[in-house]
N, C-alpha and C positions, 0 to 999 in steps of 0.2 A: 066741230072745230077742235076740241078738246081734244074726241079719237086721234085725228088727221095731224096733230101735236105728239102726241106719244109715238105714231109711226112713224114720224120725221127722227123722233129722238133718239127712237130705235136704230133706223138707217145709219144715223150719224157714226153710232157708236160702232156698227160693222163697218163702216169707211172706213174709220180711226185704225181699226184692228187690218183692215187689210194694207192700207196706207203701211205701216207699220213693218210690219211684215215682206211687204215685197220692197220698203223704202232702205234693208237692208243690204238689197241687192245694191243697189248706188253706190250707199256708203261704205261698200268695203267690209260689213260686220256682217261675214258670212269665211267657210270654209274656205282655204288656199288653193287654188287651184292648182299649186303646182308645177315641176320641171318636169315631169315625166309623162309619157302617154296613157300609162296606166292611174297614175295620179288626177289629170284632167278628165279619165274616163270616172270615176269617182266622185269626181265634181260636180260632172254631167251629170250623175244619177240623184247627186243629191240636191241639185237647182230641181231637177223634175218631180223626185218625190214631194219635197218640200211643196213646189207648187202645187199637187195632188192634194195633201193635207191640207192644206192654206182652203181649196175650194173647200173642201168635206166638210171642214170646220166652219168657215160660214155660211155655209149650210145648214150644220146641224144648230148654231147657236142665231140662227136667221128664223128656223122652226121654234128653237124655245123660246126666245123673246117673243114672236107672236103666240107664243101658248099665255105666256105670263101674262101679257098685254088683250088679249083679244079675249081669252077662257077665264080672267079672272073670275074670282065669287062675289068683287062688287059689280061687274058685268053680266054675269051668269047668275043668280043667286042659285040656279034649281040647275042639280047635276045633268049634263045630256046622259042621254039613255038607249045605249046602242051597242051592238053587239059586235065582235073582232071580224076583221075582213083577211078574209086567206087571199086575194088578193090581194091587197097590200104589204101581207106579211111575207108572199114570195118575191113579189119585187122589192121588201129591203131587204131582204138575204140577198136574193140574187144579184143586186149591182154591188154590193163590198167585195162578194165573190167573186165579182169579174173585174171588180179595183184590184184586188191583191193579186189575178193573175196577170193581168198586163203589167202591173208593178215587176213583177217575179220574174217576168222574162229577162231583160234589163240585169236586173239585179243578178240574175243566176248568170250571166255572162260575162258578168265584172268575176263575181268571185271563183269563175272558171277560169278565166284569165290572169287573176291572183296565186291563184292557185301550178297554175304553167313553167316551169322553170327549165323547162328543156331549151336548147339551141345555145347554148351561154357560150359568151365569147371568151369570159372570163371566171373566175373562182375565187371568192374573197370569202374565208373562216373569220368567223368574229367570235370572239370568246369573253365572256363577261366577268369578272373579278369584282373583289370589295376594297375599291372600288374607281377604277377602269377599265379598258378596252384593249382588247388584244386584236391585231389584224396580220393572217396572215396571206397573202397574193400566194397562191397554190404554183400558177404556170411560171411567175417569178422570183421562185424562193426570195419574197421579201418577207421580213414578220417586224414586228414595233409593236409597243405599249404606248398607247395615247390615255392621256391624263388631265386633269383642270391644268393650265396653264400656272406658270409660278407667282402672276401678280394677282390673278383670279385667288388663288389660295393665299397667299398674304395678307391681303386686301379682308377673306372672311374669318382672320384671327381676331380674338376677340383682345382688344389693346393695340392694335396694327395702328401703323403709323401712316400705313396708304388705305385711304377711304373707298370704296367701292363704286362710287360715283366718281372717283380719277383711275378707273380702269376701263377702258373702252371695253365692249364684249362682258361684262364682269359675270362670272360662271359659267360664260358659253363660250369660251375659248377651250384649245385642248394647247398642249404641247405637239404633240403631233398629231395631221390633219390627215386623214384618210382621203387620200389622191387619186382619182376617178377620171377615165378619158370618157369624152360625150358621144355620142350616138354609140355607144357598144354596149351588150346586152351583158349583164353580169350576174352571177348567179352568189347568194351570200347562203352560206352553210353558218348559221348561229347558234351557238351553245353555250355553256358556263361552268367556272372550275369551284365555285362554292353554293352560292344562293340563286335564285331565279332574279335573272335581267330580265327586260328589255328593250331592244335598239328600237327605237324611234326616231326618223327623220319627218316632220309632216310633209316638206315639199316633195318627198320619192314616193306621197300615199296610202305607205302603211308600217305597220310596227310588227314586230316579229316577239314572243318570248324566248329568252335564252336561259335555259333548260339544262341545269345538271345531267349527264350520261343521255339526255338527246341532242339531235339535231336537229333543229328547224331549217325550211329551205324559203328564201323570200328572192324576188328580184327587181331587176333595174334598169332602167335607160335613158340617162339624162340627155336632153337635149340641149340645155343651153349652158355654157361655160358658167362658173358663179360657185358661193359660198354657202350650203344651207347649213344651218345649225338643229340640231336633236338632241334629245337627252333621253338620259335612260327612264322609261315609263311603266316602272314596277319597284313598288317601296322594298328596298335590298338592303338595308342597314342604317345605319347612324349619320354615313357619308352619303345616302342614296343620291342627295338633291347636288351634290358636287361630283357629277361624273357626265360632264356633256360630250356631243357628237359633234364633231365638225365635218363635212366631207365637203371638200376644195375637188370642183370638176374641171377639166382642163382641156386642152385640147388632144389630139392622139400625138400630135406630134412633140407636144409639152410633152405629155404622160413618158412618150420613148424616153423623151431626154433624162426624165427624175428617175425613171423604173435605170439606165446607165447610170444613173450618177449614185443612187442606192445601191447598187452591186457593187458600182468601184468602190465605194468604202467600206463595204463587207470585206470585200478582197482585200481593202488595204489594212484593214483591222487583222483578219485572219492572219496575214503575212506580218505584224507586226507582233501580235502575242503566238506565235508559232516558234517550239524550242528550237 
């Protein structure tokens, strides 16, 4: 009865551990899945890995609780006396080895598709400063400097009279939001005019460094209209943690209209400080 008491307790405790573990999937306290198709392919990979591990491991901690429990030395006093089994030892090489090749497949097809930046509808240069973001639209000579927002930055002076908790957004606001039409393919060329950035959005999937005298290539396709917020994910100085990402995605026909309304007051600027 006693035995048949310790294996229950054993049981218990890998219930607990898997309950756990997969009861994150419910709650939400797990990875973003994201707006983009390469984003929710990322996701995918990592609910499957995750599951993969999740077995292995209670597995392997399913073997040593019954080593502890069963092989004890007040169970056992006198050592067993047996010699290694080469079969055994090929079958647990060989199933890891064909874990991490079924894994691999998968996984080598995300970061081949990461990696892909050909067909782009569009060309956005981002360029990282200490400390903001420069964006320039290639096919519509637009460019702007986005920045913490001015309540955001008032709000983290030390003696400000506006508290941080009366700032909606507080540090993930910009002044100007990187404006994005949905379903179009975008290719971002990211670089930096001092220290190493970089762009991080979680919901578009992945983060890019930006690279004094390189260029990184990353890309994009939002699907659905909305507001994600990013921040820069490389310690760049004293301001690193006040330099967020906003990109507002819109519709194309919204996009037409901002991408006209940004030109006309280039134009009307031009025409206005023109001797």
């Amino acid at each position: 009865m006693k035995r048949l008491n310790e294996w229950i307790d054993g049981i218990a405790v890998l219930a607990v551990i898997m309950v756990i573990t997969w009861g994150m999937f419910a709650v939400g306290d797990n990875m973003r899945p994201g707006t983009t198709p390469f984003s929710q392919d990322v996701y995918a990979l990592h609910n499957t890995v995750l599951g993969v591990v999740t077995v292995i491991g209670v597995l392997v901690f399913t073997a040593m609780f019954t080593s502890i429990i069963v092989h004890s030395r007040k169970r056992n006093p006198e050592a067993a006396k047996f010699t290694h089994s080469t079969k055994a030892e090929i079958i647990w090489t060989a199933i890891p080895v064909l874990i991490l090749v079924v894994m691999a497949v998968p996984a080598t097809q995300v970061l081949i598709d990461m990696e892909d930046t050909g067909n782009a509808e569009m060309n956005i240069k981002v360029t990282g400063y200490q400390w903001l973001w420069k964006y320039d639209y290639l096919e519509d000579d637009i460019s702007f400097y986005s920045a913490l927002d001015r309540d955001s930055n008032r709000a983290r002076q030390i003696g400000s009279d506006l508290q941080p908790s009366e700032v909606e957004n507080y540090l993930l606001e910009v002044n100007n939001r990187l404006i994005l039409p949905v379903n179009t393919r975008i290719r971002f060329l990211l670089t930096a005019d001092d220290v190493i950035h970089s762009w991080w959005v979680p919901d578009l999937g992945w983060k890019r460094d930006a690279i004094p005298g390189m260029v990184n290539e990353a890309w994009t396709l939002i699907e659905e209209e909305g507001i994600y917020r990013g921040q820069c994910a490389e310690l760049c100085g004293k301001d690193h943690g006040f330099m967020p990402i906003v990109v507002e995605a819109v519709s194309k026909e919204a996009y037409a209209a901002w991408v006209a309304e940004q030109q006309g007051t280039t134009t009307a600027q031009n025409t206005t400080t023109a001797p």
